[in-house]
C-alpha positions in Angstrom: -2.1 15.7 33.4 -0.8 13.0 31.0 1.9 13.5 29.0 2.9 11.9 25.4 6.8 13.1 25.7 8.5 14.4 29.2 12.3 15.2 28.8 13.2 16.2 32.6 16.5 18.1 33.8 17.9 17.4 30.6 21.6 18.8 30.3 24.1 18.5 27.1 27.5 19.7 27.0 29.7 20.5 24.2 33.3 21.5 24.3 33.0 25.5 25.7 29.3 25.3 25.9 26.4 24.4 28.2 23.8 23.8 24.7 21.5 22.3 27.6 21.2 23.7 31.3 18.9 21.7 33.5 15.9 22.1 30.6 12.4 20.7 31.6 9.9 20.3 28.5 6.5 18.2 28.3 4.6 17.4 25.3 0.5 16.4 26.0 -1.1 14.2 22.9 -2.6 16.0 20.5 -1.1 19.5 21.1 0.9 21.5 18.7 3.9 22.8 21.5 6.0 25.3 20.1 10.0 25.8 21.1 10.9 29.2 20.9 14.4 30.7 21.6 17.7 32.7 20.0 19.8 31.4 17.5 22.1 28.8 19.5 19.4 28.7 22.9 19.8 25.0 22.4 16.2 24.1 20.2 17.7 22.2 18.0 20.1 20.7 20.6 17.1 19.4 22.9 15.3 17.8 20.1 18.0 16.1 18.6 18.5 14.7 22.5 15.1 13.4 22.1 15.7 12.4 18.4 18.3 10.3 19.7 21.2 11.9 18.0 22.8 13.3 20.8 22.7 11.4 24.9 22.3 14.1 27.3 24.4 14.4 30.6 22.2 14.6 32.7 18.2 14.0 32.8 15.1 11.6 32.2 13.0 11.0 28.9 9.5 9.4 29.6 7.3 8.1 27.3 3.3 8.0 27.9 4.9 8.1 31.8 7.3 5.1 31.7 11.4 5.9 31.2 13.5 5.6 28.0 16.2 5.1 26.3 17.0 6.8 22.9 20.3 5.3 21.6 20.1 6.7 17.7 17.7 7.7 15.8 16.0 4.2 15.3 15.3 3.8 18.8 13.2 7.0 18.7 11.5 5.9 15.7 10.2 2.4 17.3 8.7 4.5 20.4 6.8 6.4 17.0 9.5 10.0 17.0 9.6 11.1 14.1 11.8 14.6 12.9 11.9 17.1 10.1 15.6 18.5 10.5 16.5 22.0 9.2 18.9 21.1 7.1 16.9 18.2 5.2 18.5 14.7 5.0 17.5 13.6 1.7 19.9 11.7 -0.2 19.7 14.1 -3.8 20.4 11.3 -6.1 17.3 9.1 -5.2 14.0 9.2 -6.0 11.0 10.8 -3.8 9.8 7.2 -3.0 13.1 5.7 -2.3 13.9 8.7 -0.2 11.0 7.9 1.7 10.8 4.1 2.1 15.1 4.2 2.9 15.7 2.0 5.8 12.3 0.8 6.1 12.3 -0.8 3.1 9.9 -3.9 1.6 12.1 -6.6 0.6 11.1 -10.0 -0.5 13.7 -12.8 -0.7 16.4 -9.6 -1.2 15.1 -8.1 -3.5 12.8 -4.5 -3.2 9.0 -4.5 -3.3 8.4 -0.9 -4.3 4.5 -1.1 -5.2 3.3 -1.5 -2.1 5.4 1.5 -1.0 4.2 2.8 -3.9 0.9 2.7 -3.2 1.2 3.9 0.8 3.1 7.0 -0.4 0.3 7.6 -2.6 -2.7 7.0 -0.2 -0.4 9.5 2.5 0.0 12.3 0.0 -3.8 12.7 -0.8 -5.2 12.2 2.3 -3.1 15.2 4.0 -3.2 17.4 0.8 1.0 16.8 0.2 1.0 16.5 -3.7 4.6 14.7 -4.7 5.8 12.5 -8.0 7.0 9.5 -6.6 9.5 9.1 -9.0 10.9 12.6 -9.0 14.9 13.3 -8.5 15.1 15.1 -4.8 17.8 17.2 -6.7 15.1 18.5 -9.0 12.2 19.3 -7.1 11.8 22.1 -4.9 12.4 23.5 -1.4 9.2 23.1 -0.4 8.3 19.6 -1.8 11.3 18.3 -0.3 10.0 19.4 3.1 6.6 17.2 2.0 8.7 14.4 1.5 10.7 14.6 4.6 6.5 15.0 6.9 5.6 12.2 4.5 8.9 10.0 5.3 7.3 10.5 8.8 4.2 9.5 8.3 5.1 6.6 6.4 7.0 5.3 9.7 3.4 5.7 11.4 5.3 8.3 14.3 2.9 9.6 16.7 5.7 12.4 18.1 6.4 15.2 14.8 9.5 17.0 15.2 9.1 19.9 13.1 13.3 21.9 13.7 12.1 25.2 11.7 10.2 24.2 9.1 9.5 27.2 7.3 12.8 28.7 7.6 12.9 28.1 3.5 9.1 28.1 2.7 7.3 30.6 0.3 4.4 32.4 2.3 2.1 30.1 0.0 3.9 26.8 1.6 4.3 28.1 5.3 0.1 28.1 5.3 -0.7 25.0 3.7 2.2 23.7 6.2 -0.1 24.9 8.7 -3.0 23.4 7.9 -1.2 20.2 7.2 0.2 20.7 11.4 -3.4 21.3 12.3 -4.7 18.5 10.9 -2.1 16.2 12.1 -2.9 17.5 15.4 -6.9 16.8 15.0 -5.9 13.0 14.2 -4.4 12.9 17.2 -0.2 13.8 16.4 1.6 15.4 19.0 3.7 18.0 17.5 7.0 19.5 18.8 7.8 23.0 16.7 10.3 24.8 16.8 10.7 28.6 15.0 11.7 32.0 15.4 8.4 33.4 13.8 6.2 34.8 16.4 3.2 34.9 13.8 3.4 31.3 13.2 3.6 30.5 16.9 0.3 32.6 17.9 -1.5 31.1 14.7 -0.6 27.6 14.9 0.3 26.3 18.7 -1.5 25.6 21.7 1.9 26.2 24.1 5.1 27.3 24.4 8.3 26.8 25.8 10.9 29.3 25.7 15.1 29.0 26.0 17.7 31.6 26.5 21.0 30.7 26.4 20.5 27.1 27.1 18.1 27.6 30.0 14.3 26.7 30.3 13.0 30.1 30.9 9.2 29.0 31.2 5.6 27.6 29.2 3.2 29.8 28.4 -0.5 29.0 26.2 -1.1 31.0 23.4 -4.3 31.6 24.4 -3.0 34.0 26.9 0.0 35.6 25.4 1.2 38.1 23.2 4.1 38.6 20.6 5.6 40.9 22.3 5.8 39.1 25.3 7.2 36.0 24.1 10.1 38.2 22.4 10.5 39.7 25.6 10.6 36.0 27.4 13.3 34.7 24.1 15.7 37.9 24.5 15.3 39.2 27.8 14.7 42.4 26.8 12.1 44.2 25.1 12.3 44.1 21.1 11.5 46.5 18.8 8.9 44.5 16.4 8.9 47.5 13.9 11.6 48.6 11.8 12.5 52.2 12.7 13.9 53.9 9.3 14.0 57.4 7.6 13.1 58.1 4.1 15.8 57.5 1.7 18.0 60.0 -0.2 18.4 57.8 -3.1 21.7 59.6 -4.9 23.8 58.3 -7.6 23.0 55.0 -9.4 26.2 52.3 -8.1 24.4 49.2 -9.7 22.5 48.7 -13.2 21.7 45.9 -15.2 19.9 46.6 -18.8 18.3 43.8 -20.7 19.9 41.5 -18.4 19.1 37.6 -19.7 19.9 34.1 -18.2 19.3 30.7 -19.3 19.1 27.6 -17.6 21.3 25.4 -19.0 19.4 22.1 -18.3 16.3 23.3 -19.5 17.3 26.0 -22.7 14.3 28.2 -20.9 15.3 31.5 -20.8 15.0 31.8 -16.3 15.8 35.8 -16.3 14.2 37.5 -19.1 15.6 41.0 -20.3 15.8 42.3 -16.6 16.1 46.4 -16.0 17.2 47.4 -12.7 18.8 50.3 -10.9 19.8 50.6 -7.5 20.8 54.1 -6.7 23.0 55.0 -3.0 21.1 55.3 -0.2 18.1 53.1 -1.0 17.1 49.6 -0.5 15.7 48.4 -3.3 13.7 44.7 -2.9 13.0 41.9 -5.6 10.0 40.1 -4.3 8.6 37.1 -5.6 7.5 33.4 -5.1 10.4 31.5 -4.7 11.6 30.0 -8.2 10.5 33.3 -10.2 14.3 33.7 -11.8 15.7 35.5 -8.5 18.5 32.9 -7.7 19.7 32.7 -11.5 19.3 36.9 -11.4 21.6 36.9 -7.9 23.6 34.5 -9.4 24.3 36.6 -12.9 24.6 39.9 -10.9 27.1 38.5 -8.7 29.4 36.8 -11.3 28.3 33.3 -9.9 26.4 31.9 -13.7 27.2 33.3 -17.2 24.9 36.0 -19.1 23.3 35.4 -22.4 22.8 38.9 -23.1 22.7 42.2 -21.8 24.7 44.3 -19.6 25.5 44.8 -15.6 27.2 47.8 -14.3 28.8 48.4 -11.0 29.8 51.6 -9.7 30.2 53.0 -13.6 32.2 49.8 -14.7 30.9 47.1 -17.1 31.3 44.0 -15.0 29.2 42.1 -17.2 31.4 39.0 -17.6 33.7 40.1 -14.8 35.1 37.1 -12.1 34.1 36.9 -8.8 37.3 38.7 -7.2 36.9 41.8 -9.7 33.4 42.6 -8.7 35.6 44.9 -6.3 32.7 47.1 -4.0 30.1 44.1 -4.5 29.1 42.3 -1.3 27.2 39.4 -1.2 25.3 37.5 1.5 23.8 33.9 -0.1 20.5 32.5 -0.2 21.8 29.0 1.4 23.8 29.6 3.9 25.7 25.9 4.0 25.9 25.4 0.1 26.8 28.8 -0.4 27.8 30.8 2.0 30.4 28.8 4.7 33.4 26.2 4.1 31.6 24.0 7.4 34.7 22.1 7.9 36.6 25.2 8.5 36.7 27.0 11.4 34.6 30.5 12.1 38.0 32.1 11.9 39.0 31.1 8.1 35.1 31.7 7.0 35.8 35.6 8.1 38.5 36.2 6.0 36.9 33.6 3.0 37.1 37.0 0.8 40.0 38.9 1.7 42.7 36.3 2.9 45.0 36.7 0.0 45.0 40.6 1.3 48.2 41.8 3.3 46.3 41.7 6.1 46.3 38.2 6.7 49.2 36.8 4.0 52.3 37.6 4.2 55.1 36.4 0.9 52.2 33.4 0.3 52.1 32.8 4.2 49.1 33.1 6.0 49.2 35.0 9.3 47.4 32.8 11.4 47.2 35.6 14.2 46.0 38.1 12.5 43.1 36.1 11.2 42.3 35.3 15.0 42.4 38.5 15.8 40.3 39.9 13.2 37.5 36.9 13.8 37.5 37.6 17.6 36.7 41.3 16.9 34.1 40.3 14.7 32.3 38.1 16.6 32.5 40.6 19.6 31.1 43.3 17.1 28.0 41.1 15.7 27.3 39.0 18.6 28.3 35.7 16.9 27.7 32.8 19.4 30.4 30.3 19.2 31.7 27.6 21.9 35.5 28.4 20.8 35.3 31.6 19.8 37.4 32.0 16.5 38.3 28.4 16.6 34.7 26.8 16.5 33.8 24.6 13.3 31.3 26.6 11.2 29.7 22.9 11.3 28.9 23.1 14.9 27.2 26.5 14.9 23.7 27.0 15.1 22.0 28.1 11.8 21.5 31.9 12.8 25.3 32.3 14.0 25.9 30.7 10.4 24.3 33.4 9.1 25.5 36.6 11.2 29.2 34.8 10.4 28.2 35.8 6.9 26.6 39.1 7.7 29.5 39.8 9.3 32.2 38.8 6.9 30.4 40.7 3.9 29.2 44.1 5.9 33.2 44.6 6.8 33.9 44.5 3.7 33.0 48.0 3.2 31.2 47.1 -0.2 29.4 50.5 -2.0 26.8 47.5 -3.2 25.5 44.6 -1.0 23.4 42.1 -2.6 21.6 40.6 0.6 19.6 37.2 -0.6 17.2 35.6 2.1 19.5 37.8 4.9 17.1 36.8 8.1 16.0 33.6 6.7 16.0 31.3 10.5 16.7 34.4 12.4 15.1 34.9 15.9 13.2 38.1 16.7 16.3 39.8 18.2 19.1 38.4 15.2 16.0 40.0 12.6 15.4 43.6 14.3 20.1 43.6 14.6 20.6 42.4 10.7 17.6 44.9 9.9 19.0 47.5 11.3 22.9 47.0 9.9 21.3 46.9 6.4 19.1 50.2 7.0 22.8 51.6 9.0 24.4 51.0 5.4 22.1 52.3 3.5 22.1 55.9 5.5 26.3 55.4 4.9 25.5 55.8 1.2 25.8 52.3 0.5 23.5 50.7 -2.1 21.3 47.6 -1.1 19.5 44.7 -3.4 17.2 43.0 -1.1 16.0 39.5 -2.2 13.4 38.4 0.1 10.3 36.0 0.4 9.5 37.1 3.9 6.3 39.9 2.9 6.6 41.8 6.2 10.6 42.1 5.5 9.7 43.1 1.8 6.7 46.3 3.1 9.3 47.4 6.0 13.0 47.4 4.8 12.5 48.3 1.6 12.2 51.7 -0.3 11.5 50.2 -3.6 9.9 46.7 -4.4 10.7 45.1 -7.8 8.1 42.1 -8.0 9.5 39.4 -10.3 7.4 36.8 -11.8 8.4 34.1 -14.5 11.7 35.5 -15.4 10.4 39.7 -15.6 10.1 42.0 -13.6 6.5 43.1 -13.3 6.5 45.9 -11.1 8.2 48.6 -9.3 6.2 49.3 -6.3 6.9 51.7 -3.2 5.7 49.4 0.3 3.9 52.6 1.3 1.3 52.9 -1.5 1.0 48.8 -1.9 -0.6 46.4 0.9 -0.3 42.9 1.5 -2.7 41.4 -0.5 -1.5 43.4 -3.6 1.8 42.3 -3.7 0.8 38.8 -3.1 -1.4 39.3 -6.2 1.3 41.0 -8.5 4.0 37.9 -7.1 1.3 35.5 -8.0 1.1 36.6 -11.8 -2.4 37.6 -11.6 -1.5 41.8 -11.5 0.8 43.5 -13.7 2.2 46.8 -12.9 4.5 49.3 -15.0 8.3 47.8 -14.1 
């Protein structure tokens, strides 16, 4: 059998951790090869050995049979490797085109020669169906089109090898299957694509193989043909997962959290982005706004949590009017951010100060304007025992370093011990693995039999029908329904997210 990409024995160390054991992984031409493993299995790691970014310890990389060298990134893109990193690296400030053409530029006699650029960009985006305005600001188009111009900054270097590091990790359900068909037809031309996710879906829809890590070690390849889901979570965990969320009905009791009339406006724009919003979310329930990404949630999150200003209306938090209330006296309001890196974590400081981010002013951990170093470390440690947070240094580690999904349950963690009567969970599972998903979905369901009150915000439609007891579907700034998962399918949500079915909200 000929193989495109061969990475053999490959081994990387970083201080406390083995990220790489001894891992094996072979790509054939033409093939879509899914990489499946836990948050911090060493994924991301591997491909960023082959990507050049890291050298490993130990090991061989062969190309089309004959050994290489991958120094940096530039050496990988001359043998054609080519990577779509989870965290995008777009520079915000340029354009789409400049983004794409940077460090491959057309220069004549020093000076740029954009049309020809111009015109390749062009030709790329129609023949694979990726739709983007050249001269658009990266900081002003979406998620999703950012991740076009990061596949089309690939196939503007003419890379054979796609490196796809969980690519719909941030993607509407809309944009995960057109990125699908845009993998498939790479792969008819003749790509090789390396992918790596948590979503088993994805993996039986889309690849030909897999390879599986746990904890740094190559645990085996399988072909989709022949498997099932359950069996590759089994082969990722080492156990066997539960797939299905087991819940209760609710007991809804007292509303904790109401907004009335509840409007936003985008300060860029003048548009009104949250238009006279109702909501309730009563103890003991999980209520879920659902809705194509860029509907209003983020501003609504955003206004609920004291992070924007209101234009009008009124938000209410356990019987107080916390309307234009700071941050710090939202007191019993939790919340767990959409983007994790922007939001969510300081990554130059370590796991330990990210667990007290909310609480180390308290006399806990500050003593006469001291901090008490100790009993931060001892808190963290107890934490990441308790949630399973994966960390080469324990309490020490840079948030920087961490795999995304140990980013996250850092978060999970930080905001669930808090005790809050309301947590306002945005994107919780968003780059989870099977086992991190069925753990976070059962703390939020654990806190919403405590009597706590949830406000789930979620594009994932399968998290939407089981964790919630009430869907709010929002669409352009309204709410347009108020659904319950069990008398709704699928394809009517999608419909009523979409705009093209209104309900009674």
């Amino acid at each position: 059998m000929e193989y495109v990409i061969e990475m053999l024995g490959i081994t990387k160390e970083f201080p406390g951790i083995v990220a790489n054991d001894d891992v094996t992984l072979q790509l054939r031409r033409g093939e879509i090869h899914a990489l499946l493993g836990e948050n911090g299995a060493g994924k991301s790691t591997l491909m960023s050995v082959l990507f050049g970014m890291y050298q490993p310890e130990a090991g061989v990389i062969k190309k089309d049979g004959q050994p290489v060298r991958i120094k940096d990134p530039n050496d990988a893109n001359r043998l054609g490797i080519g990577m779509v990193h989870q965290h995008f690296k777009l520079v915000q400030n340029f354009t789409v085109l400049q983004n794409i053409v940077l460090g491959v530029e057309t220069t004549r006699r020093g000076f740029l020669r954009m049309e020809e650029a111009r015109r390749k960009v062009t030709e790329l985006s129609e023949r694979y169906g990726m739709r983007v305005d050249p001269d658009a600001l990266v900081s002003d188009i979406t998620v999703g089109m950012q991740q076009r111009v990061e596949i089309l900054k690939m196939l503007y270097r003419e890379n054979e090898i796609l490196i796809f590091d969980e690519p719909t990790a941030v993607l509407t359900p809309q944009e995960i299957d057109e990125l699908m068909k845009i993998m498939r037809d790479l792969a008819a031309e003749g790509k090789s694509i390396l992918f790596i996710t948590h979503k088993l879906a994805e993996i039986m829809s889309v690849a030909d193989r897999c390879s599986v890590l746990r904890k740094g070690k190559y645990i085996g390849t399988v072909d989709i043909a022949d498997a099932t889901a359950e069996g590759l979570s089994e082969m990722m965990v080492g156990r066997k997962v539960n797939l299905r969320v087991e819940k209760k009905p609710a007991e809804p009791g007292e509303v904790l959290f109401h907004t009335e009339n509840l409007c936003v406006r985008n300060k860029a724009t003048g548009k009104l982005v949250v238009d006279n919003v109702s909501l309730s979310v009563r103890a003991g329930e999980i209520v879920c706004v659902a809705g194509i990404d860029g509907n209003g949630q983020s501003e609504l999150v955003c206004a609920l949590t004291g992070l924007a200003p209101v234009e009008s209306g009124k938000v209410e938090l356990c019987g107080r009017d916390v309307t234009h209330a700071r941050v710090r006296e939202r007191k019993g309001l939790a919340h767990i951010p959409e983007d994790r890196q922007k939001y969510g974590l300081v990554l130059d400081y370590p796991l330990s100060y990210n667990l007290v981010l909310q609480s180390y002013y308290s006399p806990l951990f500050c003593r006469r304007g001291f901090l008490q170093y100790g009993a931060i470390d001892r808190y963290a440690e107890e934490l990441i025992e308790r949630f399973d947070i994966r960390s080469g240094q324990g309490a020490k580690t840079l948030a920087r370093s961490m795999s995304g999904g140990n980013q996250q349950k850092a978060i999970v963690a930080r905001e669930i011990d808090r005790d809050p009567k309301v947590l306002v969970a945005v994107q919780p599972t968003r780059g989870l693995d099977v086992g991190a998903i069925e753990y976070i979905h059962s703390q939020l369901i654990r806190e919403r039999d405590e009597g706590k009150g949830i406000l789930l915000v979620s594009l994932e439609l399968d998290e939407v029908m089981n964790v919630s007891d009430r869907i709010l579907v929002i669409y352009e700034g309204k709410i347009v329904a108020d659904l319950r998962p069990e008398e709704v399918t699928i394809q009517e949500l999608g419909l009523y997210m979409a705009g093209s079915k209104k309900g009674v909200a």
